[in-house]
N, C-alpha and C positions, 0 to 999 in steps of 0.2 A: 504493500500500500504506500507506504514511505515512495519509493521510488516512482512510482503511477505519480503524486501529489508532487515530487520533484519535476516530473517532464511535465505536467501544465503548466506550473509555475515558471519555468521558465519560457512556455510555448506564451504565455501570458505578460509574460514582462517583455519579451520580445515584440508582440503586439502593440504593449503600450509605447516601449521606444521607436517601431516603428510610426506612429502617430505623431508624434515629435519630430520625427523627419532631424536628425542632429547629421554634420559632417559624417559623411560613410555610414548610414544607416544601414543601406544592407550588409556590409561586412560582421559591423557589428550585434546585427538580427542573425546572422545566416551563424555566428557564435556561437549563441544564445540556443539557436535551434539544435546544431548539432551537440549541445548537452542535456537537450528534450530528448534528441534518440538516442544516445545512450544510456537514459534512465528507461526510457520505454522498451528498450531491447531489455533491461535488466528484468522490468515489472513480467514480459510477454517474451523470452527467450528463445516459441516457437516461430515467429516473427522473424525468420533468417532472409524472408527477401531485404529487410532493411538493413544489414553489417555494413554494406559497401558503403551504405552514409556513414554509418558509425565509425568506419577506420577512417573516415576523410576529417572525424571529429576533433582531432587535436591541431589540425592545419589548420579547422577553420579557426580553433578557438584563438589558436598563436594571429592568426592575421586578425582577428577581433582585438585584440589587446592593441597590437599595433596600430591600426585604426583608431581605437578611445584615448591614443596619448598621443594622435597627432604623429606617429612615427614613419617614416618612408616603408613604404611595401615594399620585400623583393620582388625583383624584375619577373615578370608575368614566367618565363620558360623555368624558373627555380621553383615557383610554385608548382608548376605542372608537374616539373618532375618527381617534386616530394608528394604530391595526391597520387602518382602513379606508383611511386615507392609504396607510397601507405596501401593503398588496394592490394598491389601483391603479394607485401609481406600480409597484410589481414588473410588474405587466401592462405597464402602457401607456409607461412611460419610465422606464426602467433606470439611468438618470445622476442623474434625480430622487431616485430611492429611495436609491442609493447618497448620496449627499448630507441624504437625511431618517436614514440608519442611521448615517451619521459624526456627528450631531446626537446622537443616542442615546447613542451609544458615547461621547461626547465627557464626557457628562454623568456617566456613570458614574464613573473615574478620580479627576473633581472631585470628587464627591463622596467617595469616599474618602479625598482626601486634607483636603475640610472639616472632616468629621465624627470623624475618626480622634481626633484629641485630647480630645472628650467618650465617647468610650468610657470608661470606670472599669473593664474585666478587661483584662489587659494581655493576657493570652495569646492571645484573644482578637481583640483589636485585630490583633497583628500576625497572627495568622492570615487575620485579613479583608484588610489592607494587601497580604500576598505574594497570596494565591489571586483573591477578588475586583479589586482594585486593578490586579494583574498579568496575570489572566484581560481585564477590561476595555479594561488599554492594549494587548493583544495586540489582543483587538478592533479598537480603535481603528486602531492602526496597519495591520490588513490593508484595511481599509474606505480609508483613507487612500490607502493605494498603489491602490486600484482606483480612488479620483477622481480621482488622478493620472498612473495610467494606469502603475503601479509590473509588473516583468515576470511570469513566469508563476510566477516562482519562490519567489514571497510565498507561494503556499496552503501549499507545504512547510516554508516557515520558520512556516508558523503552523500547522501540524498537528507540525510536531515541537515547538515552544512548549506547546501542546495539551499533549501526550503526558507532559511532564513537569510540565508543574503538577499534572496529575493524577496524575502518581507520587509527587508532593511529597504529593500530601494524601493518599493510601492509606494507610490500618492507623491513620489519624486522628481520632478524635470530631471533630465540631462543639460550638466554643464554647458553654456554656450563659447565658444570661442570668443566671440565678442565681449569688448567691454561692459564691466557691471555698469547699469547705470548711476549714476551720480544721486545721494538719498534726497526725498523732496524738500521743495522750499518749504520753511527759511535754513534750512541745513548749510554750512558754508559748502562754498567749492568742492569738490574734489582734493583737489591740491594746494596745502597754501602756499603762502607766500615762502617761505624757508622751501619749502618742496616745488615752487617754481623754477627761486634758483638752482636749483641741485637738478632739475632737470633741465634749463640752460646750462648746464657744466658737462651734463651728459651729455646733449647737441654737437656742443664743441668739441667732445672729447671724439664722439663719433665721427662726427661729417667733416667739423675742420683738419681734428688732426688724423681722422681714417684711422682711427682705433680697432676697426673691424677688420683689416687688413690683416693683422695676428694671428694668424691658422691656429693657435693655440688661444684666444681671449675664451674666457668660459664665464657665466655670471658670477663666479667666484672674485675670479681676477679681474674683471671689471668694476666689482664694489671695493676691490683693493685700489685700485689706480683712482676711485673716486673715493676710496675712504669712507665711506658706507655702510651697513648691513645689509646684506644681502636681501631681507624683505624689503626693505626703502627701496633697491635698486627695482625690483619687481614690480614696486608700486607705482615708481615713475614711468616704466615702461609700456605698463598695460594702462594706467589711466592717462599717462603723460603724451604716450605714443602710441596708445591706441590699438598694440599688442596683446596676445594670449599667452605666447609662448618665446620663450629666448630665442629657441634657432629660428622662428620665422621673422621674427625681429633682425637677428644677425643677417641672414638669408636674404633678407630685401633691400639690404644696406650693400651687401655686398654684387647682387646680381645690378642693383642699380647703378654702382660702378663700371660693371662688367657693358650693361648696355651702352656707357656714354662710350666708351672704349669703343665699341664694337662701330657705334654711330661716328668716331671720328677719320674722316677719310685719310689722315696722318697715319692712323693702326691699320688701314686698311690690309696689308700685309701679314701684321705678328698672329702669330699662332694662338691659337684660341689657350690650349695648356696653357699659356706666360700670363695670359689676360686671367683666366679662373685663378692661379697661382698668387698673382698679383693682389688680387680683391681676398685673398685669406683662404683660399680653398685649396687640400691636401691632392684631390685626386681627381683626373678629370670627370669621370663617371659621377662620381657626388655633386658636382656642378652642375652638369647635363642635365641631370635628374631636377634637381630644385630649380633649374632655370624654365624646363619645360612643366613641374607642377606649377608655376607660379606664371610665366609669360605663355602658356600650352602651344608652343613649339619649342625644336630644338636651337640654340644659339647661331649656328650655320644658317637655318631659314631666316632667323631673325634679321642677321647681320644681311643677309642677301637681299630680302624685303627694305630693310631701311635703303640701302646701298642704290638699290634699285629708284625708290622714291627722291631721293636725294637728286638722281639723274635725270630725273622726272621735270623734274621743279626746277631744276638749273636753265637759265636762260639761254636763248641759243645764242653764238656766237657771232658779233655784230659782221654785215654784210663786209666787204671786200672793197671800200670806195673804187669808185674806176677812174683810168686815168685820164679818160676824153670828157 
């Protein structure tokens, strides 16, 4: 029963964040679901036409996590291949896949607790920290006990885990990416005056001196260079500049660079690597990638499309006077 009461709940909370329509809803629905079929497999065992969802359950939950923290997805052919891993070892060896799912699940966790400190909405953050984080190490831990060979009585401790993360999040929105709004009048500002200045220092820090250039700046090291605590640096960012998250913050400072580069028919020549390099970014592919989520194409079209316009627009070249 336990486990029956675990995959509604989840087919139900899914539901409701579906409704809410949040960045990457289906990712993060299609999560939620494949831990509705693995409790439903558990409740109804004779139900074997559904496994092939069930082994696809730890990809999707991993790319769900990655989705509710804002994180880049692997490149669509790494996915494929690991759904096609998970199918065959689900078929053909059962210890394998458990083993390729604890890999998954393993990854998740981490990453919540990486990424957790560059979120800039706090409410947020800890929203993703208890539900994903704690949805995750559940995971983890039942996967766990089945390579270890843990007794029968994990599926119940993790359908009743289940059951109440999902009661923790009912009657809940999903975090918005967007700035909290500012509380009603007569509530001062957002930011005052002290917190004006400190985000004119940030400005400067950023734009004038291209602080973001530093392939290594982390929000660490930027509350250091400003001498700050790390939540003030947060707060200026998301209500100051209108940010969610540090690396999209970072991210748009730096591609915005990359475009004036790309736009100046002086660079028309230098190689795209020196341009990404330049603006703070370790590795071509990580650039590519944030350049075409944020601009949706890649930097080559871009730079071709401006180049193009530019040629467009330029006046034609004054007549030839003649000499009679």
């Amino acid at each position: 029963m336990l486990a029956l009461a675990a995959a509604t709940a989840l087919g139900l909370t899914a539901a409701a964040l579906w409704r809410q329509r949040p960045a990457q809803a289906g990712v993060l629905c299609t999560g939620l679901l494949a831990g509705a079929m693995f409790f439903l497999l558990m409740a109804e065992p004779a139900w074997t036409a559904l496994r092939p969802l069930a082994w696809l359950g730890p990809l999707a939950v991993n790319r769900a996590v990655r989705a509710g923290f804002d994180a880049a997805q692997r490149p669509l052919w790494q996915d494929l291949l690991l759904a096609a891993l998970s199918l065959g070892l689900g078929a053909a060896w059962p210890s394998g896949f458990d083993g390729l799912a604890l890999l998954l699940f393993a990854e998740a966790p981490a990453r919540v607790a990486w990424q957790a400190r560059d979120d800039l909405i706090a409410r947020r953050r800890l929203a993703r920290a208890w539900f994903l984080g704690g949805g995750s190490a559940l995971a983890l831990g039942v996967t766990l006990a089945a390579v270890l060979g843990g007794g029968a009585g994990r599926n119940q401790v993790a359908a009743a885990g289940t059951l109440l993360l999902c009661f923790a999040l009912a009657g809940r929105s999903w975090p918005s990416s967007t700035p909290e709004p500012a509380p009603a009048s007569p509530a001062p500002a957002p930011l005052d005056a002290q917190e004006l200045q400190q985000l004119a220092r940030l400005r400067q820090l950023m734009q004038d001196e291209a602080a973001f250039r530093d392939p290594q700046l982390t929000l660490s090291r930027l509350a250091q260079r400003l001498a700050l605590p790390e939540h003030r640096v947060r707060r200026l960012i998301h209500l100051g500049e209108g940010q969610g998250h540090f690396s999209s913050y970072l991210n748009g400072l730096r591609i915005e660079a990359v475009k004036q580069a790309l736009a100046d028919p002086a660079q028309a020549g230098t190689p795209l690597l020196q341009l990404a390099t330049d603006a703070g970014y370790n590795a071509l592919s990580v650039f590519n990638r944030a350049f075409k989520a944020r601009e949706g194409c890649t930097p080559s079209a871009w730079r071709a499309a401006r180049q193009a316009a530019m040629q467009a627009q330029s006046p034609n070249p004054p007549d030839t006077p003649s000499d009679t």
